[in-house]
LOVEXLO-111412 format. One record per residue: z, y, x of N, C-alpha, C, O, CB in turn. Coordinates in steps of 0.02 Angstrom, whole numbers, plus 50000, padded with zeros to 5 digits. Atoms other than C-alpha are relative to their C-alpha. Glycine has a CB too. Layout:
BEGIN
ZYXZYXZYXZYXZYX ...
REM end
This chain:
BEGIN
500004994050042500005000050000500005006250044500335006450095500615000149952 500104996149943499535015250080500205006749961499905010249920499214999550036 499504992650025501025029750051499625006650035499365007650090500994999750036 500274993149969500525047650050500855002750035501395002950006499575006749922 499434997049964501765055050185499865008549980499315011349976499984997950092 499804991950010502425074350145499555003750073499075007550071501085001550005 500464997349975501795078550291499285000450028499045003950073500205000650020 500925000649995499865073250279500045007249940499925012849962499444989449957 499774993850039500295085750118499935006950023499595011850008500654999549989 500174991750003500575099350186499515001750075499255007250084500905005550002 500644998649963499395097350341499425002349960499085006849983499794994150036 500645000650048498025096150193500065008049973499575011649960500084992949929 499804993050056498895112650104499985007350043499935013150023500944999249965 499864994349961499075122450261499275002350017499215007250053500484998350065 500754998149990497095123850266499815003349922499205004149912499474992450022 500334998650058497035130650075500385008750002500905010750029500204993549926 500134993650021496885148650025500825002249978501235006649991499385000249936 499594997150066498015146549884500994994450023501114988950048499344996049892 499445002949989500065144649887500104997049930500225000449880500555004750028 499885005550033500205129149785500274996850032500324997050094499604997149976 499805008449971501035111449786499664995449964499224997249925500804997349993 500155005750061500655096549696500744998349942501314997249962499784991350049 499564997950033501585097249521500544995150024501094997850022499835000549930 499585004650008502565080449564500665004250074501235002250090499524990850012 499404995649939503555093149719500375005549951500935006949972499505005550080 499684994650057504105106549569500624998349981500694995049930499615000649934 499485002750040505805104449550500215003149904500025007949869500625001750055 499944993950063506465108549382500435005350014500775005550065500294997449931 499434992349990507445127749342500394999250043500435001650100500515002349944 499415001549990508875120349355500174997950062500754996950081500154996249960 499885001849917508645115549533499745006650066499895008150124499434992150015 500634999749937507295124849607500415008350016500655012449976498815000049965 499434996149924508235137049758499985004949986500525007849994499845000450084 500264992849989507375153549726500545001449938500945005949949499035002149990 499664997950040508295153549558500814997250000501254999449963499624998949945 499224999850028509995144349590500245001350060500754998150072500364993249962 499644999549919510375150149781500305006949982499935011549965499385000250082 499794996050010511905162049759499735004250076499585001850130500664998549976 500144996949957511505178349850500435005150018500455010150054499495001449989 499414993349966513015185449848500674999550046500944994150057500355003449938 499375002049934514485187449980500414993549964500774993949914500715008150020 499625005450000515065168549990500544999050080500395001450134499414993949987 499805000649964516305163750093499654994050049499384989250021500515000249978 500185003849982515805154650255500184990249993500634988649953500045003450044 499815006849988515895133950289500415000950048500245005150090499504995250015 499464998549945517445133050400499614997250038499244992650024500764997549999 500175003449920516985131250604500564996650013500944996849965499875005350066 499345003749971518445120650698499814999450071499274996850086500194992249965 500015001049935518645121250879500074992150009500664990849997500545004250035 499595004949988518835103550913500304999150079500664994550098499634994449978 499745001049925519185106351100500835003650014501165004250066499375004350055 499414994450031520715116951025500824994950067500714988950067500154998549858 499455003349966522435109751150500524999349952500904994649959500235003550061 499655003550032523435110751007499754994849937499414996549889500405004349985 500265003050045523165096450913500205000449941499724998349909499984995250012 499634998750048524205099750765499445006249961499395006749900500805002150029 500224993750041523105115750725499414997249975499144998449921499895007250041 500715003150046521565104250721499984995849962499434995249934499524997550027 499735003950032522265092150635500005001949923499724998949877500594999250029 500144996550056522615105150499499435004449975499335006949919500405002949999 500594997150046521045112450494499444995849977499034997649935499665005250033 500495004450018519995097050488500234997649914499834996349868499984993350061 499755003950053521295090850345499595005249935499205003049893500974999350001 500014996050037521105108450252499225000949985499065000149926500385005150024 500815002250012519195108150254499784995649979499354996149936499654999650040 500325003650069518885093450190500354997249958500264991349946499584995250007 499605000350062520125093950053499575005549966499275003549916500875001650006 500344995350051519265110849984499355000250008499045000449955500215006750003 500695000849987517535110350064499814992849981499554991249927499845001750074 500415008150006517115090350093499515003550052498965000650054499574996349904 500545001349928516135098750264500275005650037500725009550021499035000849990 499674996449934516375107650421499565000850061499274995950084500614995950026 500385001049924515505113150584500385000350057500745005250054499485005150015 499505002649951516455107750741499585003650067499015001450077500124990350000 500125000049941516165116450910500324998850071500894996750071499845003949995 499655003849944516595112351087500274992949978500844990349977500625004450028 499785009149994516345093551049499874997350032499964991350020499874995449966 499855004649931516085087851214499274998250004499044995550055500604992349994 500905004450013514215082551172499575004350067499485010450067499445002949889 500484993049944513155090651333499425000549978499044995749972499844998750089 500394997950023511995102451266499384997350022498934999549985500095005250002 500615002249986510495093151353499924991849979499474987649984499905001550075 500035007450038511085077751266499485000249916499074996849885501004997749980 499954999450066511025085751110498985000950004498534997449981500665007649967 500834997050007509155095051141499584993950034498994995350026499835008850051 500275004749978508525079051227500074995849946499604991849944500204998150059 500165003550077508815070551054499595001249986499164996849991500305000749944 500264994750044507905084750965499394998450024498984997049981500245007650005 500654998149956506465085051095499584991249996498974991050004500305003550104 500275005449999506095065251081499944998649913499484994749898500444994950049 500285000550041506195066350890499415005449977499035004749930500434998849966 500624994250022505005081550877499684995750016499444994249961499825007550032 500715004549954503785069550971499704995749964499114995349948500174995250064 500365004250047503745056550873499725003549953499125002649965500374995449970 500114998050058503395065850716499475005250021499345009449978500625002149961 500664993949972501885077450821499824993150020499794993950081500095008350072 500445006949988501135057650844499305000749939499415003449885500624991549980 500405002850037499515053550756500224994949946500324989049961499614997850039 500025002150054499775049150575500214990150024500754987450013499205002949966 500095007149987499375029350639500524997550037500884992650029499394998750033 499295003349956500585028450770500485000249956500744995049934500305004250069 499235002750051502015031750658500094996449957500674995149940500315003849964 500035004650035501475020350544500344993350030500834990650005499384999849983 499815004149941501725007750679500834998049968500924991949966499955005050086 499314999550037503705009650591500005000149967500555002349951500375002849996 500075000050079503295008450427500564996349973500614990449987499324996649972 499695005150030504715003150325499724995849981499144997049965500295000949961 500115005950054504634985150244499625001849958499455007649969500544997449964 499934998650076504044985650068500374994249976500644995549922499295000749960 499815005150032504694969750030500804997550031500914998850090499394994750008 499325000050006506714963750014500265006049985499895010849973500294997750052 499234997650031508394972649966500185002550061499995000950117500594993949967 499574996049944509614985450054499745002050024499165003650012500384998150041 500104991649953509674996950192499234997050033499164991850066500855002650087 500395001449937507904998350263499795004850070499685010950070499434998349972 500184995749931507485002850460499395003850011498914999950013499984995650054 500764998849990505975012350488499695007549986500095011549962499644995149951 500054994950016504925027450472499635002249922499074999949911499755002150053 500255003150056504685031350279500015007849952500225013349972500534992449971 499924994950039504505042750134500505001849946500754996349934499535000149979 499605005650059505665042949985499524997149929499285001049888500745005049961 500715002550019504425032749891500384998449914499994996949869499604991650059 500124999650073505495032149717499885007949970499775011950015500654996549965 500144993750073505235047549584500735000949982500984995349975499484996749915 499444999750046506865052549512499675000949931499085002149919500535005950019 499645001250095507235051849319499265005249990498765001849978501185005149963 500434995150000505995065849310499225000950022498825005350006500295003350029 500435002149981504715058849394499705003550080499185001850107499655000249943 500114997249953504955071649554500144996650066500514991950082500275004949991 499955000749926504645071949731500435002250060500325008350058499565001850015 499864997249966505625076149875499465003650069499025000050091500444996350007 500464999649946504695086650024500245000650074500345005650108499605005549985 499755002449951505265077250165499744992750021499634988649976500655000549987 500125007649968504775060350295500555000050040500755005450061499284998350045 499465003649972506155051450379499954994450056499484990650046500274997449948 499975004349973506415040550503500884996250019501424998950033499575002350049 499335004150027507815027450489500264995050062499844991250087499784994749926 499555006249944508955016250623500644999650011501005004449996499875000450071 499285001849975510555008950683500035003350061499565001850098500174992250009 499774999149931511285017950839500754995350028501034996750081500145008350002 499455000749976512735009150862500364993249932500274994749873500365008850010 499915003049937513544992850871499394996950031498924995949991500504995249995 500615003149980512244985150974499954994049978499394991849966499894999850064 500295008450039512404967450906499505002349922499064998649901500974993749963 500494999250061511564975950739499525006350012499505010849970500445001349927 500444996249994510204986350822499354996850005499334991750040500155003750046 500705004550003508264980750792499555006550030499265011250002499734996649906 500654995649952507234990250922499485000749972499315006649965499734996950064 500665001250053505614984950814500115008449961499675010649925500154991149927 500204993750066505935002250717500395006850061500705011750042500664998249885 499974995149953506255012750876499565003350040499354999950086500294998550032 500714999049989504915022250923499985001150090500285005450124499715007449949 500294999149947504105018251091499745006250049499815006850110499644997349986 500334993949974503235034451124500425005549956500425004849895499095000049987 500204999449923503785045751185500634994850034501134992450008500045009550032 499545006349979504575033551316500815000750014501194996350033499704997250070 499534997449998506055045251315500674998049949501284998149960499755005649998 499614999650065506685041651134500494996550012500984997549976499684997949938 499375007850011507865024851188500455002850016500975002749983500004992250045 499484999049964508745033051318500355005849963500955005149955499835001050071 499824995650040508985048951216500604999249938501105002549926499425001549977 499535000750041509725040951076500444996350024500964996649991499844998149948 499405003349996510805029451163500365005550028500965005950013500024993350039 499514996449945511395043051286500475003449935501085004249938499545006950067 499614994650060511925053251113500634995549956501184997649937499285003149930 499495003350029512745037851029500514999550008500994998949969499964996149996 499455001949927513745035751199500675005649971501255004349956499545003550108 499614993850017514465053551154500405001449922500995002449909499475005650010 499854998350071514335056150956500814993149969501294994449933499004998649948 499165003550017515835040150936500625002250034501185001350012500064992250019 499244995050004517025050951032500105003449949500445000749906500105005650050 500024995150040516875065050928500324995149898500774996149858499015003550016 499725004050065516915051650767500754996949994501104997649944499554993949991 499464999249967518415045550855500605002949980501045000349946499855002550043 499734995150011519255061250857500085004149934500525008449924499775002550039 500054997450071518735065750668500484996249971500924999149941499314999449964 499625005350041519595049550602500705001650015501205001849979499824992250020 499074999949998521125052550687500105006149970500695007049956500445000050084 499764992350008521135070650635500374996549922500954995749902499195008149993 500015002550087520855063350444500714998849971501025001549925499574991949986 499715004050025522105050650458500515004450003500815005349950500014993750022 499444997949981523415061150540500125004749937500655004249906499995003150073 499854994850050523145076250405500024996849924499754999749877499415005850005 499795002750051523655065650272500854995250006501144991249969499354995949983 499355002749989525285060550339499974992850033500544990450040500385000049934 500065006949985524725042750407499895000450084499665005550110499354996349954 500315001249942524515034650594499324999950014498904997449977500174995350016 500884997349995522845040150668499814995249991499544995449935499605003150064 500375005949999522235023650687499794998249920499264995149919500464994250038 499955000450061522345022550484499274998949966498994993849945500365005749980 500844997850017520575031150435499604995750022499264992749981499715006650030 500425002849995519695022350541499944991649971499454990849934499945001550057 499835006050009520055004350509499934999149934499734993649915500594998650022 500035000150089520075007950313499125000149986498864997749936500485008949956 500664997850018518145013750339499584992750047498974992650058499835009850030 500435004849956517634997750447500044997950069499634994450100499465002250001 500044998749928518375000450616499345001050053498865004950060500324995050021 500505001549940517554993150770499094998349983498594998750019500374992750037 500595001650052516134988250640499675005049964499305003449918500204995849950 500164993550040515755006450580499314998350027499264998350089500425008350018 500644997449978513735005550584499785008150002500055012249964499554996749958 500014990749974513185023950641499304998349982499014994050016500235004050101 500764998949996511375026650571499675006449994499785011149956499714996449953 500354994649991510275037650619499425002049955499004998049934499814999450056 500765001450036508955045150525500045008750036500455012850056499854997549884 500314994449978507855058350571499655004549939499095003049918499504997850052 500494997350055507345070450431499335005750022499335009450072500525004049945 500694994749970505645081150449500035002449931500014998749882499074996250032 500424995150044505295094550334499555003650016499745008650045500275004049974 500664994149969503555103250372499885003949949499925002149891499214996950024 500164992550013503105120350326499924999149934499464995049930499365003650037 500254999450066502975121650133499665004049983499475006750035500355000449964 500404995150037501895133950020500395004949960500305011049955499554996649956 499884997450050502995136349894500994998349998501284996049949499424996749940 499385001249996504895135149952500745002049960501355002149971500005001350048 499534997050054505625141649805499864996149946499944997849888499925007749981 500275004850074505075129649688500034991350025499994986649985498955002549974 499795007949984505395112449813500924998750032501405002550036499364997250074 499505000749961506735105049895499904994350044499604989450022500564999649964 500035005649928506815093950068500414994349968500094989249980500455003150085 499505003050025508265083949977500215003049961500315009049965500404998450031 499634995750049509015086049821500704998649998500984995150039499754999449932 499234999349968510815088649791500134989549990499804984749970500755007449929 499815009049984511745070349824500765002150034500955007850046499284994450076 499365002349955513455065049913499804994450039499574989450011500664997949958 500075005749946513255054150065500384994249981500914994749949500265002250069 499765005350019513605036950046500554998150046500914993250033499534995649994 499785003049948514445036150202500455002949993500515007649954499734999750057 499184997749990516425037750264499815008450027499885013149987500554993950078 500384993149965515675053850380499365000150031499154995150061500375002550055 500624999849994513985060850411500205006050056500555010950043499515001049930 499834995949948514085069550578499025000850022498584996750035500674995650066 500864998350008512275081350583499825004250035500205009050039499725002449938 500244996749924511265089250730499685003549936499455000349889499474995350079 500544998850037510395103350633499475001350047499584999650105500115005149953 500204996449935508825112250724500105007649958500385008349903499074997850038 500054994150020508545131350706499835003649945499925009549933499775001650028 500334996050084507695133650524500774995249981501014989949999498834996749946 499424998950039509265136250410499644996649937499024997149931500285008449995 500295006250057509015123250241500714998049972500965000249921499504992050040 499255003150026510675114950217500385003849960500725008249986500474998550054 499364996850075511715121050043500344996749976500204991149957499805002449934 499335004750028513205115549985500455001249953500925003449985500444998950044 499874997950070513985118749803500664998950005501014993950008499644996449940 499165000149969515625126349837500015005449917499635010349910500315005150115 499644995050035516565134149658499275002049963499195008149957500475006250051 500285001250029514905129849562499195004350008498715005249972500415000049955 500684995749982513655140549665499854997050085500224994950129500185010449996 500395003849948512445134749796500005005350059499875011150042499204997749973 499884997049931512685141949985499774996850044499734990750048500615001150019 500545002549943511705141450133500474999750056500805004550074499315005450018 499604999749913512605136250300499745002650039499155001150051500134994450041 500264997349947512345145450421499744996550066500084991450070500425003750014 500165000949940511625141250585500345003750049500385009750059499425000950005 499474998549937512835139050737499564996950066499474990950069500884995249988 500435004849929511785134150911500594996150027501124999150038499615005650079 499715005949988512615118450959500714996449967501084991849983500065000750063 499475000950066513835117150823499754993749970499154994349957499985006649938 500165004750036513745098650735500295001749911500815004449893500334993650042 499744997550075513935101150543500234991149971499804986849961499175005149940 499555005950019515295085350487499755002949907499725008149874501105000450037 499925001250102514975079550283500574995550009500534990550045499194994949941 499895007050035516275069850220499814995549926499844997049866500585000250001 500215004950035515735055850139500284997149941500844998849922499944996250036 499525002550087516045044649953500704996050044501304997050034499364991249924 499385003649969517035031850081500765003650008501305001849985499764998150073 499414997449991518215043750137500485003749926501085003449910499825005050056 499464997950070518665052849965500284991549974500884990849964499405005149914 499755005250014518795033949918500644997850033501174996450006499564996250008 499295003649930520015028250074500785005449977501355003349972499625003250132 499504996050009521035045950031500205002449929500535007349913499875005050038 499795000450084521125042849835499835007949968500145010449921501004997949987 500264993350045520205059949790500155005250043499755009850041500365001549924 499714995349958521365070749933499385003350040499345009150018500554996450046 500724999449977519665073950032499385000249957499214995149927499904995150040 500664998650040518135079549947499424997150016499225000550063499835006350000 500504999349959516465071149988499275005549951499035005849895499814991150024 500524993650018515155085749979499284999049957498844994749964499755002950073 500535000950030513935089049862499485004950047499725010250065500105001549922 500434996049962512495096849961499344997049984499284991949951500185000250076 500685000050000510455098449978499785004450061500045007850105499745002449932 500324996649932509245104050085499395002549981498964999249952499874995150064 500804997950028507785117150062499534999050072499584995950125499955010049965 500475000349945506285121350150499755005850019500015010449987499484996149987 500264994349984505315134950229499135001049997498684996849993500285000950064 500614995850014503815144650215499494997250066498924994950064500205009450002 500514998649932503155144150393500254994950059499914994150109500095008950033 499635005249943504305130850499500154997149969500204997049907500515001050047 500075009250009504545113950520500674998049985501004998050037499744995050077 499175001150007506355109250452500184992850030499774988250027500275000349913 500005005649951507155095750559500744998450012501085002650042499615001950070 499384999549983508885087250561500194994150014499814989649995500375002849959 499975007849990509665071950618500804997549990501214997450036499704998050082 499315002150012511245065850548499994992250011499514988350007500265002149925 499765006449999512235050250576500394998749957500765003249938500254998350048 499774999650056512905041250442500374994850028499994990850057499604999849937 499505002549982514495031650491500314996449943500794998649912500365004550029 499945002950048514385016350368500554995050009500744994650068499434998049984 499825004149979515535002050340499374994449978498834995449950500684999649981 500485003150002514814985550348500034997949923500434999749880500004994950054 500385001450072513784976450190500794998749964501005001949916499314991649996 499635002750034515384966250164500825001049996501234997049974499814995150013 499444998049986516864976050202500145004049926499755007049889500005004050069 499844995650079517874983050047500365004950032500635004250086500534995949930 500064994950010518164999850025500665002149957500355005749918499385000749977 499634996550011519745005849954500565004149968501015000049974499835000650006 499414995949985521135018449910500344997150062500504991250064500505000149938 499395003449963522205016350061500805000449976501135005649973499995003150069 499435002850040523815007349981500675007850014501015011149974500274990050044 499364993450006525045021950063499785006549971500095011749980500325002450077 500144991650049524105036349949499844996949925499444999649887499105006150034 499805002650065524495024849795500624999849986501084997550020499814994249988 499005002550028526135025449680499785000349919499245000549890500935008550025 500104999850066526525026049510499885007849967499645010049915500594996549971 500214990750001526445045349523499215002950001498915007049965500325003950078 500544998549989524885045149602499424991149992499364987150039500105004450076 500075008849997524005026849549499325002850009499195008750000500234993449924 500495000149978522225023149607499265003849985499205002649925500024995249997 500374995550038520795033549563499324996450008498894998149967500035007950024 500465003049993519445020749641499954993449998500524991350001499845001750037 500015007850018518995001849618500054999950073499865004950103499294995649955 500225003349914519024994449805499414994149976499424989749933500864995050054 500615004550029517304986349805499674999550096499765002750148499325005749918 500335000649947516214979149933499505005050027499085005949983499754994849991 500514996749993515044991650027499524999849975499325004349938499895000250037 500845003750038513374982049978500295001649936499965006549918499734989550009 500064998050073513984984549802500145006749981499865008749931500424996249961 499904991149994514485002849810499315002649994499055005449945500345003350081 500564998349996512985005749870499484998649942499285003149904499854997750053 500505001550053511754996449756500225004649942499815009149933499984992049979 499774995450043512685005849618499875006949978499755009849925500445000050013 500334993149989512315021349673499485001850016499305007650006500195002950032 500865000649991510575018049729499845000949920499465005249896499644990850039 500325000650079510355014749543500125002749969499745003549921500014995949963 499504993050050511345026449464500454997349952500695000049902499515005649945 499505004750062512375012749379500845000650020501075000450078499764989650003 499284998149983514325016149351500274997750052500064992150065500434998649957 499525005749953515585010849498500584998549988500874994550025500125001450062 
REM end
């Protein structure tokens, strides 16, 4: 079956006269940016030093952010800035490949669950709309569940790139969990272990948004909550990312080398509602290429999921089923209750 990728789209569009899309990119009113992006003084997304010496202060600001936000941008995280832009610089590459080569990664079409690869989002929502965005999809991390087959060869840079970043980005995850656990009154070790421990899969995906026509009327992603415990996200320089704080939509700003932390459904799950995971989206631009690469810090298929037992009582009794990941997920793939 031969998928139209977003960006053959707007290669095709960027040679026409006229600023159009194709109707199936139109979001409806009720979505589309130009009309629901507040424009008036919002307060920022909290920053957090994480290199901060007292730990107690980061502790409380990671807790306090994502109790009222559900996200955060973290600087001085230890990541060396030529780690970070040596990511950036091996996924631009791929995605400036000839149409054919990237195919070469074509997701599956055929089986169930998470697939690896480079892909489009190929269902329609309810509505029958499009997102205007291509992706590319993988495991960074543990290596017993990494399949090279969906790692792109060219340029010959990409392996070392992403491992060198993986090497780095599980401190930093590390250091989030314990913040979590600690700002809820529990032993650091707590968070993590509730979300999958040593077994946390970290996947990478690469999002591309290219140049739109009509960026007031699409969206790169529409709004959603990450499936994952935490989504820890490299942006690049075009600003896109909004996040629906107090029932109005806000643009994050752009920090140069700042990682922007989501928390995830896992974690409001693990912290019985105490933690928010974020509702957010992502637009697009007029004239540049939108480009971001988050990691999504899953547990595995068959690990269950949650309240952790010391943020249950009869005061406060459970607010989530504990269910297997794989079934969480499917659930929410489908839009069927959990």
């Amino acid at each position: 079956m031969e998928v139209e990728r977003v960006q053959a789209v707007a290669s095709l569009l960027s040679h026409s006269t006229q600023d159009t899309i194709p109707a199936e990119f139109i979001r409806p009113e009720k979505e589309q940016p130009a009309i629901t992006t507040f424009r008036g003084p919002v307060p920022e997304i909290p920053t957090i030093d994480i290199s901060d010496p007292d730990e107690e202060n980061i502790v409380r600001s990671v807790a306090k952010a994502s109790k009222e936000w559900g996200i955060f941008q973290v600087v001085n995280h230890g990541i060396p800035t030529d780690v970070i832009s040596n990511l950036q610089a091996a996924g631009r590459h791929f995605f400036e490949l000839p149409q054919e080569e990237k195919e070469v990664y074509a997701k599956p079409t055929s089986g169930e669950g998470f697939k690896e690869g480079y892909g489009t989002l190929l269902q329609k929502d309810i509505e029958g709309k499009k997102s205007w965005g291509d992706h590319l999809f993988h495991r960074i991390w543990p290596p017993s569940k990494l399949n090279y087959q969906f790692w792109p060869k060219n340029p010959p840079s990409y392996r070392e790139a992403n491992e060198m970043y993986a090497k780095y980005v599980r401190e930093v995850a590390d250091k989030l969990f314990k913040s979590l656990s600690l700002g809820l009154g529990l032993e650091g070790h707590v968070m993590k272990e509730g979300a999958g421990g040593e077994e946390i899969a970290y996947m990478m995906k690469i999002n591309y948004y290219p140049p739109c026509p009509r960026p007031d009327l699409a969206l790169g992603v529409v709004a959603h909550t990450d499936f994952s415990s935490i989504t820890i996200l490299v942006p690049n320089d075009v600003p896109g990312l909004q996040v629906l704080k107090d029932e109005r939509w806000i643009d994050a700003k752009y920090i140069p080398n700042a990682l922007i932390i989501h928390i995830g459904d896992q974690i409001e799950v693990l912290s019985n509602g105490i933690y928010k995971s974020v509702l957010h989206r992502s637009t697009v631009d007029k004239k540049k290429t939108r480009m971001s690469w988050p990691i999504f810090l899953e547990p595995p298929e068959e690990f269950i999921v949650g309240p952790l037992p010391q943020l249950v009582s009869e005061e406060n009794p459970s607010k989530y089923k504990a269910k297997k990941f794989k079934d969480y997920a499917h659930c929410k793939l489908n839009k069927l209750p959990q």
